[in-house]
C-alpha positions in Angstrom: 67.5 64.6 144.8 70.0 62.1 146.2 73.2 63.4 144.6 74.2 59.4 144.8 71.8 58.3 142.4 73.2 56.3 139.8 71.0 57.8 136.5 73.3 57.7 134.7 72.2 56.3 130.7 73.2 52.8 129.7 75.8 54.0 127.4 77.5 56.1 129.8 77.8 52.9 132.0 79.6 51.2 130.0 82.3 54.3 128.8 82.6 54.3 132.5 84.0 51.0 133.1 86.4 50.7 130.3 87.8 54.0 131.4 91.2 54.0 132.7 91.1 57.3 134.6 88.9 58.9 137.0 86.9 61.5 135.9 88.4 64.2 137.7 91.8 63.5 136.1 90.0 63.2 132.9 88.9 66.6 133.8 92.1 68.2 134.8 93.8 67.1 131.7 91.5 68.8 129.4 92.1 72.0 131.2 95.8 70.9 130.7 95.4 70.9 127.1 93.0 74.1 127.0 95.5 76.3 128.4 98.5 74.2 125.8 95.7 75.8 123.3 95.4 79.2 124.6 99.1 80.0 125.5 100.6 78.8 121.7 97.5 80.7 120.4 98.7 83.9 122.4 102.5 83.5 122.2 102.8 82.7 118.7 102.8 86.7 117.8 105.9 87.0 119.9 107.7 84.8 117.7 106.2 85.6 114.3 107.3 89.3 115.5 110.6 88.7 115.2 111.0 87.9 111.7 107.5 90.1 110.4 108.9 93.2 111.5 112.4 95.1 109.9 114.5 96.1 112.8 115.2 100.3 112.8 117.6 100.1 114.8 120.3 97.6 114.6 121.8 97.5 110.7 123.9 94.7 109.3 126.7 96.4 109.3 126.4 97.3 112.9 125.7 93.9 113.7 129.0 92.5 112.3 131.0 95.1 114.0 129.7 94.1 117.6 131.8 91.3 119.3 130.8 88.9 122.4 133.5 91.0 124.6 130.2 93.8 124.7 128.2 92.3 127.6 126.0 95.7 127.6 125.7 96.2 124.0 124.5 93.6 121.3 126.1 90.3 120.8 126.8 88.7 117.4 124.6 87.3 115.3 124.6 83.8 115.1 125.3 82.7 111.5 122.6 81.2 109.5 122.2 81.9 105.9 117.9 81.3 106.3 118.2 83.3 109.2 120.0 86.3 107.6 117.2 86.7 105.3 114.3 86.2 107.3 115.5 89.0 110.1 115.4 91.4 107.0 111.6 91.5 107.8 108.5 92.4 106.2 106.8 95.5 108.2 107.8 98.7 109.4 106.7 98.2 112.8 108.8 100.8 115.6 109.5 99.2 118.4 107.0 101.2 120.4 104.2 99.6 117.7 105.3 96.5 118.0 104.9 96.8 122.0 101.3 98.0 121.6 100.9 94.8 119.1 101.7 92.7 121.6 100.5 94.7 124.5 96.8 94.9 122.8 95.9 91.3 123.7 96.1 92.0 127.4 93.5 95.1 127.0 90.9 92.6 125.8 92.3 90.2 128.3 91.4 92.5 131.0 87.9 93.4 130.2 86.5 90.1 129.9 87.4 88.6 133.3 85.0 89.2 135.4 82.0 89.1 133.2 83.5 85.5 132.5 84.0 84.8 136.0 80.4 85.7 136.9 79.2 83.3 134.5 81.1 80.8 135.3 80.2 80.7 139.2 76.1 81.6 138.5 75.7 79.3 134.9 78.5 76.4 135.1 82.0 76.7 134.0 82.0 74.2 131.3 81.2 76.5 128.3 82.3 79.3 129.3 86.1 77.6 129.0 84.8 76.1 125.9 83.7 78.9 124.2 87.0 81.4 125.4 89.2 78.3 123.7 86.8 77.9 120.7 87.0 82.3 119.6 91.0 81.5 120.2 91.3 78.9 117.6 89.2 81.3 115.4 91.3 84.3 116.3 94.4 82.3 115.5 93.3 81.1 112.3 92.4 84.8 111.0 95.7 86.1 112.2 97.7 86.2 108.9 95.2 87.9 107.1 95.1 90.5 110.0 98.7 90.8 109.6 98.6 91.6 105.9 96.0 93.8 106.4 97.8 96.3 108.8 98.3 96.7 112.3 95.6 97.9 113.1 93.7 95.3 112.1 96.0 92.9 114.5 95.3 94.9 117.2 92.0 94.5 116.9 92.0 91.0 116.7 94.7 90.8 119.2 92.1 92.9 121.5 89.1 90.0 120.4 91.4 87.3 121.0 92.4 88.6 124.7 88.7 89.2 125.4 88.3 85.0 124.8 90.9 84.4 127.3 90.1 86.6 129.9 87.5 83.9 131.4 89.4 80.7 130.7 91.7 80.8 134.2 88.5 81.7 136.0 86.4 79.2 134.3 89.6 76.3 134.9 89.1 77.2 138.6 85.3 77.2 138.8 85.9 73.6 137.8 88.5 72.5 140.1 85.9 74.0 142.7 83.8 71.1 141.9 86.3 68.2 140.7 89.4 68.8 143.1 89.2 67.5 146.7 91.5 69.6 149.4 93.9 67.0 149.8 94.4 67.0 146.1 94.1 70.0 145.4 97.8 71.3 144.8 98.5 67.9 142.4 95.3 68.6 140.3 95.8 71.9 139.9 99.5 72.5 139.0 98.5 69.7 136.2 96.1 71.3 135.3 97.8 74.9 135.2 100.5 73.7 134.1 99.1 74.2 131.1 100.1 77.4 130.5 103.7 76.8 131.0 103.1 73.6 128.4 101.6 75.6 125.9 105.1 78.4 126.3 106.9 75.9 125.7 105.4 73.9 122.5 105.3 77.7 121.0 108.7 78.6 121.8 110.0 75.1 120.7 107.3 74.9 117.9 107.4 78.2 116.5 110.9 78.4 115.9 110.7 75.3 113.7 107.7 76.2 111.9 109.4 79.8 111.2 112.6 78.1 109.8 111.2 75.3 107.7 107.7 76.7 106.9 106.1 80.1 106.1 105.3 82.1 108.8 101.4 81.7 108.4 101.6 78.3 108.4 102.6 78.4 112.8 99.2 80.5 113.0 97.2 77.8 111.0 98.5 74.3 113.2 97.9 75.7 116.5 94.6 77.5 115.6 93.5 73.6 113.8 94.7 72.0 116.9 92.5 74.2 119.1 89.4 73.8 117.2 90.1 69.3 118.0 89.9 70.1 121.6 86.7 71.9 121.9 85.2 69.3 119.9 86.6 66.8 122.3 86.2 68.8 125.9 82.4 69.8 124.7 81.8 66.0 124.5 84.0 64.4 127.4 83.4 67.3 130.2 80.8 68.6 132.1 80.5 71.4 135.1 80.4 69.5 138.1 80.6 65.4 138.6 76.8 65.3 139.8 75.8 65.5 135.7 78.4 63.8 134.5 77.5 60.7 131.8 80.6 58.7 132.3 81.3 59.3 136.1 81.4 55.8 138.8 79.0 55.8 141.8 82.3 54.9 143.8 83.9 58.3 142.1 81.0 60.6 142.6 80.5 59.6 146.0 84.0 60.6 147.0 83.3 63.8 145.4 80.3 64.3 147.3 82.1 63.4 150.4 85.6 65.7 150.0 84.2 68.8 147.7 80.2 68.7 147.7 77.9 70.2 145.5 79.5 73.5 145.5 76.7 74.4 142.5 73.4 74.0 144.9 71.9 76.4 146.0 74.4 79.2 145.5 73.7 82.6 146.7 74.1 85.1 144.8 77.6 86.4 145.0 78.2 89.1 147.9 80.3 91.8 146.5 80.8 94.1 149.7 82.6 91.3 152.3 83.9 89.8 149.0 86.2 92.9 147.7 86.8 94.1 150.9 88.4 91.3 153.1 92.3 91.2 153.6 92.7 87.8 151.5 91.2 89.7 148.5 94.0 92.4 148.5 96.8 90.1 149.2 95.7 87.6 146.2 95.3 91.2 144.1 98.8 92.3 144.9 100.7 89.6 144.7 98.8 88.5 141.9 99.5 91.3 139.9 103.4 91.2 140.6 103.6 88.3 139.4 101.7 89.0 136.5 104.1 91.4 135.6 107.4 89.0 136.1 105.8 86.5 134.3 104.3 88.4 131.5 107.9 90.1 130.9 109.7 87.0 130.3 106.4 85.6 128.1 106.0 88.0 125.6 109.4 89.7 125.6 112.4 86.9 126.6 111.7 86.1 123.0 112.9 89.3 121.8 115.9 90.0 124.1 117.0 86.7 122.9 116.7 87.8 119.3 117.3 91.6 119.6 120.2 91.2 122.4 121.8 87.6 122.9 121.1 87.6 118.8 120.1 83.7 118.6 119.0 82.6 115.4 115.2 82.0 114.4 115.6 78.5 114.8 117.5 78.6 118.2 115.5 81.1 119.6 112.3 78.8 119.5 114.6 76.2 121.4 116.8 78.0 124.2 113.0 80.3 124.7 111.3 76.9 125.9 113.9 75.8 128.1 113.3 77.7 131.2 109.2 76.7 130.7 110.2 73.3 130.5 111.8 73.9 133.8 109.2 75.5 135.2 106.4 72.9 134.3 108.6 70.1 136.0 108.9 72.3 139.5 105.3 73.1 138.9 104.5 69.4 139.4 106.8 68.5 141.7 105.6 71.2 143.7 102.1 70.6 143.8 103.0 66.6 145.0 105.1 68.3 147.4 102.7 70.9 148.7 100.1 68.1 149.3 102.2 66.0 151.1 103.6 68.9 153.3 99.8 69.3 154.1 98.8 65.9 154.6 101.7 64.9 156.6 100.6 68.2 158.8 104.6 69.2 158.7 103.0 72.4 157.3 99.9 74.1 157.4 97.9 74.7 154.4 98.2 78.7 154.3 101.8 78.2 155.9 102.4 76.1 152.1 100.7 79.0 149.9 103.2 81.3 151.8 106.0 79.5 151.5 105.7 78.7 147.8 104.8 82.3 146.6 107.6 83.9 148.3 109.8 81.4 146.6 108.8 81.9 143.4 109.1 85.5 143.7 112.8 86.2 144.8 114.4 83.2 143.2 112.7 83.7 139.8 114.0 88.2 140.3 117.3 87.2 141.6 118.1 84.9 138.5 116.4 87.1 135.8 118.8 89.9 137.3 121.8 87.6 137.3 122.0 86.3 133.5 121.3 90.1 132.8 125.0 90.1 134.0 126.2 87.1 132.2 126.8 89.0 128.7 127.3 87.4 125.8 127.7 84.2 127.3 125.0 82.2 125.5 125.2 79.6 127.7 125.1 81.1 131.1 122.3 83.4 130.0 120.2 80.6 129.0 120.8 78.6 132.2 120.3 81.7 134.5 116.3 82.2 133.0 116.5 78.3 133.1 117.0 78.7 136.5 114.8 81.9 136.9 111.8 80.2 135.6 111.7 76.7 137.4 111.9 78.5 141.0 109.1 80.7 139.8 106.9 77.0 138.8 106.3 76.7 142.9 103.8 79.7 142.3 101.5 77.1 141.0 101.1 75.4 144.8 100.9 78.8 146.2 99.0 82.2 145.6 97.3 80.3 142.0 95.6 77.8 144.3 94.2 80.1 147.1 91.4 81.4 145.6 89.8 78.0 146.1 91.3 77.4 149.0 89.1 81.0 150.3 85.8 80.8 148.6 85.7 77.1 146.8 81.5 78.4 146.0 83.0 81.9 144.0 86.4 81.1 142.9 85.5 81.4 139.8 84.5 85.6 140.3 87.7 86.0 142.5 90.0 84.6 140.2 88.3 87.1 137.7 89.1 89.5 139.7 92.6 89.0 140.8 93.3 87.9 137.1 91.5 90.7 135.4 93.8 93.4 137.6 96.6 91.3 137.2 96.1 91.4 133.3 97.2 95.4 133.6 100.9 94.5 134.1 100.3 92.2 130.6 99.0 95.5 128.9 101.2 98.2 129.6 104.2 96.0 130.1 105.5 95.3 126.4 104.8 99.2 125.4 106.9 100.2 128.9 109.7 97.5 127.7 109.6 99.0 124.5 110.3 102.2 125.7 112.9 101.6 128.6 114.5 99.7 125.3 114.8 101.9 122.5 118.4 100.4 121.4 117.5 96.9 122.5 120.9 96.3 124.3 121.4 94.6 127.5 122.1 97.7 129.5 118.3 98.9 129.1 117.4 95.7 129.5 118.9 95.3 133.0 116.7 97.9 134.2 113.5 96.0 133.1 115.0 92.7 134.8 116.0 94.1 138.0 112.7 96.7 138.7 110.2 92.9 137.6 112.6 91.6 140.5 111.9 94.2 143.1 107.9 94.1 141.9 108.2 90.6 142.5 109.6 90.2 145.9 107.1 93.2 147.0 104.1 91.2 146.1 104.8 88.2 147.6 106.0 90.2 150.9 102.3 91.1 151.0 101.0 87.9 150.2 103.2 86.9 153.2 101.8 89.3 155.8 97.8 89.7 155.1 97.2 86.0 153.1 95.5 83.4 154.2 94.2 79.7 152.9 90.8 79.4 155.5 87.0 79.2 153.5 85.9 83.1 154.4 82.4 83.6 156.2 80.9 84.6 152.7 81.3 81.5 151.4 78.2 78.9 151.8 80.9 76.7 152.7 81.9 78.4 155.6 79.7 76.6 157.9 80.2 73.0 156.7 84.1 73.7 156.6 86.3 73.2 160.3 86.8 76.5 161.8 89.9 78.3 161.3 91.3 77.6 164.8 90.4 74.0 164.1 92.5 73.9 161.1 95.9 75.2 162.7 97.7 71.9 163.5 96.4 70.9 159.4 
């Protein structure tokens, strides 16, 4: 069938032409707001931790003795009488419990990629980031009933909601394997990834006010409600690939047809041997799983050093938590403009730009952490330096996240699976390592944890560096309607 026929129904017609946006933006956005969903549905624990669970280790009385002259010990507690009550806590929780709380969700994380991934490339990805969002809002929603429960009835839902997630980044790129021309593609994507570091931030800026004004279940119940809107809304408005899309122009899906193809037709089935095995893989594996492990460090834990060390108050901690994603999502953006224009201007060539960017946000983002690990009890400075830390590390976005579609646009879906699923170890056994390298929670022990997540992260991109690469590999169906990699050097 002639993928430019205009079947589309009457009423599809007309959405189409009061529509203010094309489709693929339309598209991009809703993975925007599916990964806001996911990220406040998975970092809300971190928060809620805080205040749920009686510290063991640092009494009042030991907290008013400490002064900010103690840059490796604790600082003081900034004064709040709400606050003075609420970091009493609730639950017994050790710290090495609360570590495998929080490491749990990244077990189910873990198994669920590829299967997710697989579905995603062979069925369509619509659904399957659909469904992953819809068990989150679910999983969300039952959380403070889990928590009353007992641990190990979080974990367990911890483990579910992890398993939902797994296929949501794979499913996000199966899409933008359809929607997202070349030339776009860094622009599209970091808005669309961006996501993540938009949903940090709303939960680190969100949570803290819900925890100060509000009861602590009530943070679990608004972002699980406000996940449950956009599956109602994405399940209408989206579809897997522009050819079957109700609302699409001819004018749009012509371009698409022209820049991306139908990357669904006729898809073999995916070749595992030349897939696992080629140098690209390894480099998107490694590098993918050191960032992983900065990244998921400051995620789930910058909450608690802020709390346990820097001792900001409940509702403070929400707010100086969300300023380095803030940062982040702005470099992420400007990046991705940025990347594209290095690439259409041909100043740079496309893997030349992947390169670049991931090495970036790999020493920048380890040299900062380690700095305002140095900065004491100087409130300030601290929350400037992981300010800092976190908007170099927002170039990743135009790099090694993108490249995955850059190498196999017909299964991105199964290699991001795959370099997500391995990458999800660092997310598993990072909190319980943290909570053991930190059994005092005081800045000392901490330094260690910020300066080996710097060395992990320079590594990685190193390798990214010496064995990447952003040309579509002979696997791919693609291969042969793509320009040869020799072609593409002056691009």
């Amino acid at each position: 069938m002639d993928h430019r026929d205009d079947s589309r129904p009457e009423w599809g017609k007309s959405v189409s032409k009061v529509c203010l946006l094309p489709q693929r933006v339309v598209l991009v956005l809703m993975g925007f707001f599916s990964l806001i969903c996911a990220f406040t549905c998975r970092v809300s624990l971190s928060h809620a931790i805080t205040i749920l669970a009686i510290s063991n280790k640092i009494s009042n009385k030991t907290i008013a003795n400490l002064t900010d002259e103690a840059p490796d010990g604790v600082c003081q507690q900034e004064v709040e009488s709400k606050d003075a009550v609420e970091h009493i806590g609730i639950y017994t929780w050790s710290e090495t419990e609360k570590g495998f709380i929080l490491g749990s969700f990244y077990f189910g994380y873990l198994i669920s990629h590829l299967p997710g991934g697989v579905l995603a490339d062979k069925y369509g990805a619509k659904w399957v980031v659909a469904f992953c969002v819809g068990v989150t809002a679910i999983c969300e929603l039952l959380s403070p009933t889990s928590i009353r429960l007992g641990p190990y009835y979080l974990i367990t839902l911890r483990v579910l909601m992890g398993i939902a997630q797994g296929p949501i980044f794979p499913g996000l790129n199966g899409l933008l394997s359809s929607w997202a021309p070349k030339k776009e593609r860094a622009t599209l994507g970091t808005i669309c990834f961006g996501g993540s570091t938009m949903g940090i931030i709303l939960s680190n800026a969100c949570s803290g006010l819900l925890l100060h004004y509000y009861t602590w279940p009530v943070m679990f119940y608004v972002f699980g409600s406000l996940s449950v809107i956009w599956f109602f809304v994405f399940a209408i408005i989206c579809t897997s690939s522009p050819f079957s899309h109700p609302f699409i122009t001819p004018k749009e899906r012509e371009y698409l047809a022209d820049e991306v193809g139908n990357v669904n037709k006729d898809k073999p089935a995916i070749p595992w041997k030349p897939l696992l095995l080629s140098m690209p893989m390894l480099s998107l594996i490694v590098s993918q799983m050191g960032h992983d492990w900065g990244y998921y460090v400051m995620v789930t834990n910058l909450p608690l050093y802020m709390a346990d060390v820097i001792r900001f108050s409940i509702r403070s901690n929400g707010f100086v938590t969300a300023l380095p994603y803030v940062a982040m999502w702005i470099a992420s953006l400007i990046s991705g403009v940025v990347a594209d224009w290095l690439i259409r201007s041909g100043k740079l060539r496309l893997v030349t730009v992947r390169k670049l960017f991931t090495l970036l946000s790999a020493v920048l983002p380890g040299t900062f952490m380690v700095a305002a690990s140095y900065a004491g009890c100087d409130k300030a400075l601290v929350v400037a330096l992981f300010t800092i830390s976190m908007w170099t590390m927002g170039m990743y976005y135009a790099g090694q996240k993108l490249s995955a579609l850059d190498i196999s646009p017909s299964y991105s879906s199964t290699i991001t699976a795959v370099i997500n699923g391995l990458g999800s170890f660092t997310g598993l056994f990072a909190p319980p390592i943290i909570g053991l390298l930190t059994p005092d929670k005081n800045n000392t022990q901490w330094r260690i944890v910020f300066w080996a997540s710097a060395v992990i992260l320079t590594l990685s991109a190193i390798v990214f560096w010496l064995i990447g690469s952003a040309d579509i590999q002979p696997y791919d169906p693609m291969y042969e309607k793509s320009e040869k990699p020799e072609e593409n050097k002056n691009k």
